[in-house]
N, C-alpha and C positions, 0 to 999 in steps of 0.2 A: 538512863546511860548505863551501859553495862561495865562490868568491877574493870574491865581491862583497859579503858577508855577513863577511869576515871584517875583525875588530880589529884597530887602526893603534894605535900610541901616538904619543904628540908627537915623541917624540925622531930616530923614524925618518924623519917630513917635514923637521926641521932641515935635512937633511942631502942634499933635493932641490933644485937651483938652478933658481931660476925668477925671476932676474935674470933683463933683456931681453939679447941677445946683441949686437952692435952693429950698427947700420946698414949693408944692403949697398943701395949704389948699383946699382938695375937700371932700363929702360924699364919702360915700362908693360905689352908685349906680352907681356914675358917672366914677369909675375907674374899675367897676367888669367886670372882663376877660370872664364873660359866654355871652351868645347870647340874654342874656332878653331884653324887655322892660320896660321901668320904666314910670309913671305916675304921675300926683300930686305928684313932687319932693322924689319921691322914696318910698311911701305910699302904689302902685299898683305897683305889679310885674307880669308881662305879659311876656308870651314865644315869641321867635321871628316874629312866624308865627300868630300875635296876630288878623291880617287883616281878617282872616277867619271866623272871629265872626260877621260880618257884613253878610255871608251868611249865620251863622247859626242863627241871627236874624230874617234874611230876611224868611228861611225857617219854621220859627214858628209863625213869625209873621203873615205875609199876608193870612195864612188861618185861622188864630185865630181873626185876626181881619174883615175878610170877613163873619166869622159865627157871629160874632157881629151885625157887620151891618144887616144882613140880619134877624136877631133875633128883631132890630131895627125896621126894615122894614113889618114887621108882628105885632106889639104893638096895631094897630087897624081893622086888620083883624081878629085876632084869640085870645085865653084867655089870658088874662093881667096877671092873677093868673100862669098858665103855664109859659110864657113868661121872666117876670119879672128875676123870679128865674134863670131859664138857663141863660141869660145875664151873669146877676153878679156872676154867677159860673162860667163861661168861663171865665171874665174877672180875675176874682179870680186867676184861672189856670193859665191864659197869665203873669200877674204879678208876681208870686211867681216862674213860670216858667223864667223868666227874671233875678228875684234875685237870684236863685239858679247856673247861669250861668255866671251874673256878680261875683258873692263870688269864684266861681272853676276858672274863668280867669284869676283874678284880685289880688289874692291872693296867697303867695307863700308856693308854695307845697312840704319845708320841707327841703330848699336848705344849703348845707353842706360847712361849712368855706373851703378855698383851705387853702395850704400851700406856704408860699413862699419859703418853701427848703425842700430839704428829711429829713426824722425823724430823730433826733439825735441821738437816742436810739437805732435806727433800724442800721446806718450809724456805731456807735460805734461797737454795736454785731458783725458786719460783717467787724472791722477793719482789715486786717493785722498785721503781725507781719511788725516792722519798720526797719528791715533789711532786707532791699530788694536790689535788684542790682543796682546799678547808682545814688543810693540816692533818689530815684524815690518809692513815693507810689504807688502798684500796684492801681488795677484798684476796685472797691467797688459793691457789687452784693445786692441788697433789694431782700428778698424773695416775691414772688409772690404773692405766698398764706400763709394764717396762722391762726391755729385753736383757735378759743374761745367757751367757754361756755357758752349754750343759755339753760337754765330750765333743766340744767342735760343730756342735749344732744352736741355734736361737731359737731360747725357748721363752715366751711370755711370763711375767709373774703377775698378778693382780696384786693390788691394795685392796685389805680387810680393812672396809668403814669399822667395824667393832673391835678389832685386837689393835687396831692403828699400827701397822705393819705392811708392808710387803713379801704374801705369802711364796716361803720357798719351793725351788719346783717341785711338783706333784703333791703339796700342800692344798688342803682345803679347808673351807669352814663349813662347822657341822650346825648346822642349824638348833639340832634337838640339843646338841649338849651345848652349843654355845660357846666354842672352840674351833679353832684352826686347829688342825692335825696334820702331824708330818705321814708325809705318804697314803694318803686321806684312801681310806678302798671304798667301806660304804658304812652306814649306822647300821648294827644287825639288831634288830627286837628281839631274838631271843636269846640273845648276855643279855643284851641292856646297855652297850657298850658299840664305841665306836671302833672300829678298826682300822689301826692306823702301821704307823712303822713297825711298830713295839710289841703289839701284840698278835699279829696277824700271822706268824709261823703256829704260836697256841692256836690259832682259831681253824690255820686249816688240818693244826692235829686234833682237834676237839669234832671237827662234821667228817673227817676222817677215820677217826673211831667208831662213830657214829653207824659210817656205813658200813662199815665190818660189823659192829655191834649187830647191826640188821640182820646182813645176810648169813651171822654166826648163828643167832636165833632160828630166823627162816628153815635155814638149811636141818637145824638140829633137831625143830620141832615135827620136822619131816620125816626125818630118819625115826623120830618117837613114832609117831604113827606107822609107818612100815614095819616096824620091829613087832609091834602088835599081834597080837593071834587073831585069827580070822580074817575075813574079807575088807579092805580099803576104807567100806561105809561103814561097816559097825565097828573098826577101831573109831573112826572120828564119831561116831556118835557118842562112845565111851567116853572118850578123851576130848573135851569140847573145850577143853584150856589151850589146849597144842592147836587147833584148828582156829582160835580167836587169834593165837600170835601166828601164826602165819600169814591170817589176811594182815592183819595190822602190820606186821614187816613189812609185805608186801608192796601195799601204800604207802609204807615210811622212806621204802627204800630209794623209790620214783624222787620225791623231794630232795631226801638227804644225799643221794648217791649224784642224783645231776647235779646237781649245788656242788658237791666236790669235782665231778670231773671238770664242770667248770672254769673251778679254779686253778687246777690242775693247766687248762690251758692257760691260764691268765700268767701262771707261772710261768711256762715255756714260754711266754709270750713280755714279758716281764712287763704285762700291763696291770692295772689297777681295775675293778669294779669300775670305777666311779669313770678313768680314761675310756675303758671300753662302753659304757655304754653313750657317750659322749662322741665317740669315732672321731678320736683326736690325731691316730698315728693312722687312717685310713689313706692319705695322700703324702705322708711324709715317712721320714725314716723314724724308728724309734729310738732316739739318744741314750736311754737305758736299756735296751736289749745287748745281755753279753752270751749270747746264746745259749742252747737248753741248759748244758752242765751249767755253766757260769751265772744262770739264773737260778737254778738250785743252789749250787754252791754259797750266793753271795745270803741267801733267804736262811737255810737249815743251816751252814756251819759258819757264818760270818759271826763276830759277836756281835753282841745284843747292845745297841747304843744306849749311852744313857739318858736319865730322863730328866730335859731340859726346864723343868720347875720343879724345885725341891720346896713341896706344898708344908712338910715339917717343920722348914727352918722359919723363923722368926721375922715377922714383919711389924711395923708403925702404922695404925692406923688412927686417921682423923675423923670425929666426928662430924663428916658433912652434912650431915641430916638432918641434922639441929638446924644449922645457919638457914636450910631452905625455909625451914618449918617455921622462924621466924619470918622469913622475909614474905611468905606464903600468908602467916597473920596480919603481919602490919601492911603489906602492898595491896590487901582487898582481895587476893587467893588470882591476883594475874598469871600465878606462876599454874598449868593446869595439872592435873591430878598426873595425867601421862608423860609428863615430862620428866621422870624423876632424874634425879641426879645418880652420875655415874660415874667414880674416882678415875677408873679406865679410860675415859673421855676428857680427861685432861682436868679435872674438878679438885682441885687441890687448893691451897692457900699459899701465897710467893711468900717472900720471905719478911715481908713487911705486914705480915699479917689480916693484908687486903682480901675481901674480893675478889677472884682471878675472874679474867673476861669471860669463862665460858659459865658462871653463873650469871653473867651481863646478858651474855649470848640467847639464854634458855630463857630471859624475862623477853629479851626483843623479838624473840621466834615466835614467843605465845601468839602474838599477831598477825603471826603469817600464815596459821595452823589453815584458818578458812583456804588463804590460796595454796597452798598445798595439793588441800584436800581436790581443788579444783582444778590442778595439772598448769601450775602457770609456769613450771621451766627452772624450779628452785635445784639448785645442783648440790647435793651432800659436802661434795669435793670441795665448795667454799667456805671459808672460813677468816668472819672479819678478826683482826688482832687488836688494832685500837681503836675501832668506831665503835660511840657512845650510845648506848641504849635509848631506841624512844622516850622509854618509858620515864629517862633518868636525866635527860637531855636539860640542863639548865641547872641542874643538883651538886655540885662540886665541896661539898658539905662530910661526903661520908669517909669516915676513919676508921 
């Protein structure tokens, strides 16, 4: 007989503590259930994949700083008048290029409170009647989807199973970081960062300098080679540093340069990444279009809204961890390795220091894991509130 199947008597749960442990004072950053990284004590919010900034450093850097040098290196061969200037314009680019990239990493792109229970409101609308069979609440259904009005048009919202919310329009949830973002565009890999409301003026000044970056190089390391004595071939035979950054702009410039105009249209167009390649405003009007100026205007000179979890400020956390870890020992491990507990999912202790039903919920679900896995029709959207666990079914013993 397998652990999950098998007989508990009462006597043996007496003897699990699932008292609450006492409150430990931590921030916010330090207990947030998404995949970020945090910085300077929660200041900087970085996406998981935040390592990747170090090639995309790497990739801007060493040709920006190679056409430095070599611009260096020409100071008493050729016009100091010429010279001077292209330097501290490159280096100009390479810096502002750098901040425009630290602000879109570093900075969070617009991330949306989770909930730690489903909506009350939603929960209530969708009550039953309380005569039901057995004395038993049935089973509770959140709607999926549900229309609000955006500038005189109806627009859909979905329900985030994971933030337990109803995402605002043109909100999404990001998979890699494990967040809903307001005005969700798309996860970029090379911040490491998603971009959302917040940060997405930095991001298309950051592949914007970029492209200039390029074609500042390109162009300059061109004018090096012409400036040269003698014939076209034997300056670049000479000068094989100036001939390496121009193919490499070259190629850079095809990525980073179409990437901006892009979004250049996405602007005039006052869609998102994520809407446009979805073809959501293809048959309808688009509710946020306030045409080209008024989509620049509201992007580059609107302020900058603020940020909806302040991850510094001071939060209460319970050791949940524990209770499972118990309940995992003494129940025979029914509870399975994958199901762990998650405070955001509603995992708290009421005020009588019970229990709440959704560590009931995650001992009765172990059961169902096989059909599941089998497609029998189990719907997320339900959610029993007081029916008793298999597993516990006849136990009315636990304090």
């Amino acid at each position: 007989m397998s652990k999950k199947s098998q007989a508990y008597d009462s006597s043996t749960f007496h003897d699990i503590d699932l008292s609450p442990s006492e409150p430990i004072p931590r921030r916010i950053y330090q207990v947030w259930k998404g995949n970020n990284k945090f910085c300077c004590g929660g200041r900087m919010v970085c996406g998981p994949d935040a390592g990747s900034l170090y090639l995309t450093l790497f990739l801007i850097g060493c040709p920006a700083i190679a056409f430095c040098i070599k611009m260096i290196m020409i100071f008493k061969e050729e016009n100091p008048l010429f010279d001077y200037p292209v330097l501290f314009g490159g280096l100009f680019l390479t810096i502002l290029d750098f901040t425009f990239l630290f602000m879109t990493s570093t900075r969070d792109p617009g991330i949306i409170p989770r909930n730690s229970q489903f909506p009350e409101e939603e929960a209530l609308s969708s009550m039953p009647s309380m005569d039901s069979p057995n004395n038993r609440t049935p089973y509770l259904k959140i709607p999926r989807m549900k229309d609000v009005i955006v500038n005189g048009h109806t627009v859909k919202v979905k329900f985030c199973e994971t933030c337990l919310l109803y995402r605002p329009p043109r909100a999404s949830h990001c998979s890699i970081c494990n967040n809903c973002v307001q005005r969700f565009d798309h996860h970029c890999p090379w911040v490491g960062q998603c971009i959302g409301q917040r940060n997405y003026a930095s991001f298309i000044g950051f592949i914007s300098t970029s492209s200039l970056l390029c074609t500042y190089v390109f162009a300059c390391s061109w004018l090096n080679l012409l400036r040269g004595p003698g014939t076209l071939w034997s300056v670049m035979r000479r000068d094989i540093l100036s001939v390496i950054l121009i193919i490499y702009c070259f190629i850079a410039i095809w990525f980073v340069g179409g990437l901006t105009v892009f979004h250049i249209y996405l602007i005039c167009t006052n869609e998102t990444t994520y809407e446009n390649f979805r073809y959501r405003y293809d048959k309808m009007e688009n509710p946020f279009n306030k045409g080209i100026l008024g989509n620049f205007r509201e992007l580059f000179f609107s302020k900058l809204p603020p940020a909806m979890v302040k991850f510094r400020a001071w939060t209460t956390e319970y050791d949940d961890q524990s209770i499972i870890s118990n309940l995992r020992d003494y129940a025979g491990g029914f509870i399975s390795s994958k199901e762990k507990f998650d405070i955001e999912m509603g995992g708290k202790h009421d005020k009588d220091g019970l229990v709440p039903a959704r560590i009931l919920q995650i001992m009765d679900y172990c059961d169902a894991d096989d059909g599941l896995k089998k497609g029998d029709g189990y719907d997320p959207f339900f959610h029993a509130t007081n029916q008793e666990p298999q597993h516990l079914q006849g136990f009315s013993t636990i304090e």
